[in-house]
C-alpha positions in Angstrom: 51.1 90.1 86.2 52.5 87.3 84.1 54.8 84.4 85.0 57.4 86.0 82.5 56.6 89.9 84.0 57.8 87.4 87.6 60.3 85.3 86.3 63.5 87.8 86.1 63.3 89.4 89.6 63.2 85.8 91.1 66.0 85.5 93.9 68.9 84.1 92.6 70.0 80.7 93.7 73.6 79.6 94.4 74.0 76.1 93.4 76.9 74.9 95.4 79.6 73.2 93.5 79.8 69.1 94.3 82.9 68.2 95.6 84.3 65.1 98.1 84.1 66.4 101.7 87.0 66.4 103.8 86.9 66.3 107.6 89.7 68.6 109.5 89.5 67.9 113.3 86.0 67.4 112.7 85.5 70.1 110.7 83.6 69.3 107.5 85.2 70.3 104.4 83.0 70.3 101.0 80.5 67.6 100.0 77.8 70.3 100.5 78.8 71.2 104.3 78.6 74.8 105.3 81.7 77.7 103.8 84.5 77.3 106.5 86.2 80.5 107.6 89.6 80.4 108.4 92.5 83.0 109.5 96.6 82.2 110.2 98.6 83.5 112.6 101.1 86.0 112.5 102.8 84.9 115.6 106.4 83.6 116.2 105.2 79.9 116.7 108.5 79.3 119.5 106.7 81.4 121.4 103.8 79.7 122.9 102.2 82.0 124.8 101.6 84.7 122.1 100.7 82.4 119.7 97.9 80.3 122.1 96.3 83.7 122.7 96.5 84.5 119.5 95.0 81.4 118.3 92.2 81.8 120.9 91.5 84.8 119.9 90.9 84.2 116.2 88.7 81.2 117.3 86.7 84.1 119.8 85.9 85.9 116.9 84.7 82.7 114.9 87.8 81.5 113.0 86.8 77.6 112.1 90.1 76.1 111.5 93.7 78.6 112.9 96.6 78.0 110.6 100.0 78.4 112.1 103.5 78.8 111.2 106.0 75.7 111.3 109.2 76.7 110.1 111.7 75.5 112.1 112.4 72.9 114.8 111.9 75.1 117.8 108.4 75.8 116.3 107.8 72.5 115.3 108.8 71.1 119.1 106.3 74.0 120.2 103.2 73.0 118.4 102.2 70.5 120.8 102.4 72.3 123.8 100.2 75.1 122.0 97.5 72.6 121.5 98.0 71.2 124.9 96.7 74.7 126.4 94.5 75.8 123.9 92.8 72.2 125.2 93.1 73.4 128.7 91.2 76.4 127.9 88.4 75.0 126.2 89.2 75.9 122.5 89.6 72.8 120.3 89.6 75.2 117.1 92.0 72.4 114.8 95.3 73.8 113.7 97.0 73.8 110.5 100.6 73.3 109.9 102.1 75.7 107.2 105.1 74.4 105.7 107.3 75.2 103.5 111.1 73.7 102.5 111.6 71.7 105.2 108.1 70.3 106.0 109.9 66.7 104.9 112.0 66.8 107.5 110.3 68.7 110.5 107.2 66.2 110.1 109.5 63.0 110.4 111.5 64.5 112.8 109.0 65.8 115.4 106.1 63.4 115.3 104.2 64.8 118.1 103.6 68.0 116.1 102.7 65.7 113.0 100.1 64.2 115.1 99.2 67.6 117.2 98.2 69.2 113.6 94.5 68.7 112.1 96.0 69.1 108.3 99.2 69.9 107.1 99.8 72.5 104.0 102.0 71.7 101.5 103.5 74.6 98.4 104.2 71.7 95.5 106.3 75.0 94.7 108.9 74.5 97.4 109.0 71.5 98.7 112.2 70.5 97.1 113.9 71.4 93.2 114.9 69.0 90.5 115.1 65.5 91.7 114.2 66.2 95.4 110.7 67.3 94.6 108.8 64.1 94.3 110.9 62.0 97.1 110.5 65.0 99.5 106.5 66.2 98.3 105.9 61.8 99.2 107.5 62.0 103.1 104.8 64.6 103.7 102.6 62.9 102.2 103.6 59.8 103.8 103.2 61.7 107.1 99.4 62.5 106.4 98.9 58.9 105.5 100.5 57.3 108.8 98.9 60.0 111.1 95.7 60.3 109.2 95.8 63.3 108.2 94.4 65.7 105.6 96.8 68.1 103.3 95.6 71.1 101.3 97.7 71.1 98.6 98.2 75.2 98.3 99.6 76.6 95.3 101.4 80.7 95.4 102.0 82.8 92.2 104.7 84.0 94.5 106.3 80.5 94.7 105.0 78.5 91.9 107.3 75.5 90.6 109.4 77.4 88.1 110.8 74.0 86.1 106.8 73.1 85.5 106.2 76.9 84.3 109.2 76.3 82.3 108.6 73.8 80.8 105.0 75.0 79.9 106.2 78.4 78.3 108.5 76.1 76.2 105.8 74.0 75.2 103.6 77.3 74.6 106.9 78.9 72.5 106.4 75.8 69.8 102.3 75.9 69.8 101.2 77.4 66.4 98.3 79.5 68.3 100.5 80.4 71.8 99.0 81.9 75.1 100.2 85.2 76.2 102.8 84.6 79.2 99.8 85.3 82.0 97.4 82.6 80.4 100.5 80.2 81.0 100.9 81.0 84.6 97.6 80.7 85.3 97.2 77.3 83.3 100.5 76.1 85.4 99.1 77.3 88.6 95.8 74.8 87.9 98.1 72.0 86.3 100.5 72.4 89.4 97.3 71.5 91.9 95.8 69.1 89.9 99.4 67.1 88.9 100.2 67.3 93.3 96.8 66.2 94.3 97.3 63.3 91.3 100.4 62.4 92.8 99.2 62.5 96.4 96.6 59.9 95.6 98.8 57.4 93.4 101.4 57.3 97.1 97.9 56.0 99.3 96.5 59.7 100.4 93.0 59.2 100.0 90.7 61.9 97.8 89.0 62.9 100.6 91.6 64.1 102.2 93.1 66.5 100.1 91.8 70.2 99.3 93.3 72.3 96.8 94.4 76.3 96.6 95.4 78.0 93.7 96.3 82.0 95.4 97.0 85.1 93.7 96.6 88.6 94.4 94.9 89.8 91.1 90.9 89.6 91.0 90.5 88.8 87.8 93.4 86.2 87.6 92.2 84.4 90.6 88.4 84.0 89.2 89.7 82.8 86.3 92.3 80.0 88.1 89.4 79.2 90.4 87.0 78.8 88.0 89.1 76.8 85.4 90.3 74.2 88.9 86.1 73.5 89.7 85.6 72.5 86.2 88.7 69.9 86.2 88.5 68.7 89.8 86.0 67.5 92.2 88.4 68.6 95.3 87.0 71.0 98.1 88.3 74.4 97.2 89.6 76.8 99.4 89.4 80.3 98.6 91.8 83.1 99.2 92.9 86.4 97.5 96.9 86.4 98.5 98.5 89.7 99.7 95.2 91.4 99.7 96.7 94.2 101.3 95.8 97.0 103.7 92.4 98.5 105.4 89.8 99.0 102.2 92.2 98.0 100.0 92.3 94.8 100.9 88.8 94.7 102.0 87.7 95.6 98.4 89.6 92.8 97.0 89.2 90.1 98.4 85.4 90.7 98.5 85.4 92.0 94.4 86.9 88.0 93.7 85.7 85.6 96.2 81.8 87.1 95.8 81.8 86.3 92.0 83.2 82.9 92.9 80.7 82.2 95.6 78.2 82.9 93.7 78.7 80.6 91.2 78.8 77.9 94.0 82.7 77.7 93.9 84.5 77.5 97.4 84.1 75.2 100.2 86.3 77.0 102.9 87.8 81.3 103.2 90.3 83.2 104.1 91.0 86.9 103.7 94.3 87.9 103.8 94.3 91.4 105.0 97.6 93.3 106.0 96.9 94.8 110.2 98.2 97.6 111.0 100.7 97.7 113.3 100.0 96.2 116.4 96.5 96.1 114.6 93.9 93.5 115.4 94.2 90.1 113.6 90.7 89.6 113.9 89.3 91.7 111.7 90.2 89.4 108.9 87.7 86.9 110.7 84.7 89.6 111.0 85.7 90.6 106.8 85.1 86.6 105.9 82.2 86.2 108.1 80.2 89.4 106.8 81.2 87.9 103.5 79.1 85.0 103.4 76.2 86.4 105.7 75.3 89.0 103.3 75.4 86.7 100.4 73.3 84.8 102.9 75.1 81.7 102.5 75.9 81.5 106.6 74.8 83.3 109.5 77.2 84.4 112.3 76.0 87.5 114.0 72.4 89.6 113.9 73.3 92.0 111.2 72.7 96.4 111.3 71.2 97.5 108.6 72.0 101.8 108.8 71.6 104.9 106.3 74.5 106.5 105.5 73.2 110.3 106.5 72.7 112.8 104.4 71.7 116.5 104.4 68.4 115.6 106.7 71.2 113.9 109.1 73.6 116.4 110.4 73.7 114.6 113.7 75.8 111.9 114.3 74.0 109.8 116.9 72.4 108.0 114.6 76.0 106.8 113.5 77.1 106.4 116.9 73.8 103.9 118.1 74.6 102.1 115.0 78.0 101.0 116.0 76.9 100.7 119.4 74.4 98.2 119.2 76.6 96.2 116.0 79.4 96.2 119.0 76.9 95.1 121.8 75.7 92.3 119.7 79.1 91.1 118.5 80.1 90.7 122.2 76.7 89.0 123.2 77.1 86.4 120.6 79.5 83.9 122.1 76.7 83.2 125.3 74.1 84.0 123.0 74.7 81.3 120.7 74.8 78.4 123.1 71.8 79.9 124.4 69.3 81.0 121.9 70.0 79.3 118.6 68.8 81.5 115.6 69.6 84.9 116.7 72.4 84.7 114.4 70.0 85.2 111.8 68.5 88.3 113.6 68.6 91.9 111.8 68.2 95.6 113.0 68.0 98.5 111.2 69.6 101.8 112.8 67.7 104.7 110.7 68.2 108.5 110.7 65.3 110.2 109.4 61.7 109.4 108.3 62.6 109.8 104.3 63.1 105.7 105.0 63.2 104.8 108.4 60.1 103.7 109.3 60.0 101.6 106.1 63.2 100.5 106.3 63.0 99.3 110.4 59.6 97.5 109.4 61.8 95.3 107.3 64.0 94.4 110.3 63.2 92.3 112.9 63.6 94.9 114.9 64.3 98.5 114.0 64.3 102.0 115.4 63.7 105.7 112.9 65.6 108.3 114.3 64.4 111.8 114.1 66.2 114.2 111.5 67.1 117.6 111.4 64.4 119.9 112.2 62.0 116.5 112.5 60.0 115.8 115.8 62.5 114.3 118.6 60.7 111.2 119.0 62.2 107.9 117.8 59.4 105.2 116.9 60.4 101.4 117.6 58.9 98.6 115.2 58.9 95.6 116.1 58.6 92.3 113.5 57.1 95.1 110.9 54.6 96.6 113.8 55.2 99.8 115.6 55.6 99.3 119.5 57.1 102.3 121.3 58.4 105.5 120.6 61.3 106.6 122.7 62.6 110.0 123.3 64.6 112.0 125.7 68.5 111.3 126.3 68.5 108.1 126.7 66.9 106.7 123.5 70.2 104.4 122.7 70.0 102.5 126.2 66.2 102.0 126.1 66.8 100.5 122.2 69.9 98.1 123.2 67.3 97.1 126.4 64.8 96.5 123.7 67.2 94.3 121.3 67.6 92.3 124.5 64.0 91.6 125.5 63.4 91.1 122.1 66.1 88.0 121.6 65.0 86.6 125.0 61.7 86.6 124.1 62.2 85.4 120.6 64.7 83.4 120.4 64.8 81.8 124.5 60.8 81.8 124.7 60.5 84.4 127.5 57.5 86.1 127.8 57.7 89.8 125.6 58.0 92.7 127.2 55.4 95.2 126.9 57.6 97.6 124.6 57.4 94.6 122.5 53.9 94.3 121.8 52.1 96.2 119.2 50.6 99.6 120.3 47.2 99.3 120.3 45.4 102.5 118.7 41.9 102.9 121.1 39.2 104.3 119.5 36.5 105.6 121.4 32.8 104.4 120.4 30.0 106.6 121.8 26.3 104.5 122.2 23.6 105.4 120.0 20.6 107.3 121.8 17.2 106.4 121.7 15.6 108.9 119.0 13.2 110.4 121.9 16.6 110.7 123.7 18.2 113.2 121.2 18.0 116.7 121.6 15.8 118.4 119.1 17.0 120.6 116.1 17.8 123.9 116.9 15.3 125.7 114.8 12.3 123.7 117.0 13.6 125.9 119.5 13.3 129.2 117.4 9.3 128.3 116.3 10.2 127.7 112.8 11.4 130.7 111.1 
């Protein structure tokens, strides 16, 4: 085979996009450091409690930076003592401030939160109309320069600075070739950024310390903002599709715009905004980013399970059930296992339900089991790094495999010695010794005298 036959079904590579890099509570930000995932709050921030668990809990799961409400002087006054026991507990995940209106004012007037935050976020869309836009956008910028802090400068369709997109559709109105009325928005989405982050470094804010945002909730409009802000800024970008929305929906979405994006290198930290249900997990948003950028391998976080999705050979659902079983087992293992065996994030299992393309499909895997099918043997053969090592039966084939996955990450990734059911079976062949020719038996027809 040629070079050329080779050529087109070579990997792709993601060149990331170059950008300054920006440290948030240590965080690194851009400048070729790893895709940050990040997640908000939903939490009344008066209420401390709530919102430390909260916060703990989003930084569990593997949230790198927790962004919080501060809205009001009772929350600002409560920010400090959130980090205060978040310390006490161990988690030192950085917080962001979100503010918007009054973020002038609650950041002069309650210093200790200005100093508790690792970055404050600032909407150039409301911090102030008409001539109390610039003085009050340059106290919170003042702020991050006296405290040392970092902004991201975040820009909303929902709340973009109507006098600038004003002023742009009347500039458009006299243009001999006009835009259409969405091409304007998004070009005064990118100018608002841009003009803010301008701004930001002409009062003393230093470039590396400012990351931009421009969100909407349409796919195609937020490639297209995204990709028109790389090309004009070398800022760290942080990516984001706003009011996502529900379950799938939002699921779908977010993933449909921020993999495109990502894969042409632009975005340097995440956040999917999914809707919970009610009284739903807030974590999920986490897992959703994370799963992201470990299947477009650009981080690992967790071993991932590779499983079939059944068909007519499958009618049983234990397949299905082991799958999520182990996926669940190793999701819970991970925050001990990553202290102590680094690299098993980077470990993969495949759950299969039939022979059609389980045993290929677990040889793949570092570790993989094929499930018997309908009307198939009731056997379950277990391969190990691409070699078969043990077959399981019998009822309790899903806690001998979970066993297995364990053995298998001490051994591999903690140096233990392997278990036996990790080795390779060894197939024995039995070789029988030659015999002396005057030790063979003679032909039968010696016997009969010839005939």
């Amino acid at each position: 085979m040629t070079e050329l036959d080779v050529s087109p079904l070579a990997r792709p590579l993601i060149t990331r996009r170059q950008t300054r890099k920006v440290f948030v509570g240590g965080i690194a930000i851009g400048g070729g450091a790893p895709i940050v995932v990040q997640s908000m709050t939903n939490t009344d921030t008066v209420d401390v409690a709530g919102t430390v668990a909260q916060v703990k809990a989003l930084a569990d799961a593997g949230s790198e930076l927790v962004r919080i409400t501060v809205n009001t002087a009772e929350a600002a006054a409560a920010v400090p003592a959130i980090r205060e026991r978040l310390d006490a507990l161990g988690c030192d995940v950085p917080l962001i401030g979100d503010f918007h209106f009054n973020g002038h004012k609650l950041l002069s007037n309650f210093p200790d939160c200005a100093r508790a935050l690792a970055k404050y976020r600032i909407n150039p869309g409301n911090v102030g109309k008409g001539s109390k836009h610039d003085p009050q956008f340059a106290v919170m910028i003042e702020k991050a320069i006296e405290h040392g802090k970092p902004v991201r400068i975040g820009v909303n369709w929902g709340s973009l600075d109507q006098e600038l997109l004003a002023s742009m559709m009347d500039e458009n109105a006299k243009s001999t070739r006009p835009l259409d009325a969405a091409q304007v928005m998004r070009e005064a989405m990118v100018t608002s950024a841009i003009r803010s982050a301008t701004f930001a470094e002409a009062l003393g804010l230093p470039g590396d310390r400012i990351i931009l945002a421009c969100k909407v909730s349409g796919v195609q409009d937020l490639i297209a903002i995204y990709t028109e802000l790389a090309r004009r800024c070398d800022y760290p970008l942080h990516l984001g599709l706003t009011e996502a929305g529900m379950g799938s929906k939002g699921i779908v979405a977010s993933t449909s715009a921020l993999a495109i994006l990502l894969q042409q290198g632009i975005g340097d930290t995440i956040r999917i905004s999914l809707t919970p249900e009610p009284n739903g997990d807030r974590t999920r948003e986490v897992i959703v980013a994370q799963e992201i950028l470990q299947t477009m391998s650009l981080r690992s976080f967790s071993p991932l399970v590779s499983a079939c999705p059944g068909c007519g050979r499958t009618t049983s659902v234990f397949f299905q059930t082991l799958a999520d079983k182990i996926q669940t087992y190793l999701r819970a293992e991970m925050p001990s296992w990553r202290e102590r065996y680094p690299g098993v994030e980077n470990m993969t299992v495949a759950v299969m339900g039939c022979v059609v393309n389980g045993p290929g499909e677990s040889k793949m895997a570092n570790i993989g089991i094929s499930l018997p099918g309908t009307g198939e043997v009731p056997v379950a053969p277990v391969f190990v790094d691409g070699q078969k090592t043990v077959t399981l039966k019998g009822d309790a084939v899903a806690e001998e495999f979970q066993q297995i996955v364990a053995d298998y990450v001490r051994a591999t990734y903690g140096g233990e010695p392997p278990a036996a059911h990790l080795r390779p079976q060894q197939k024995s062949i039995v070789i029988r010794p030659q015999r002396e020719a005057s030790d063979r038996p003679a032909p039968a027809h010696s016997e009969r005298g010839g005939d």
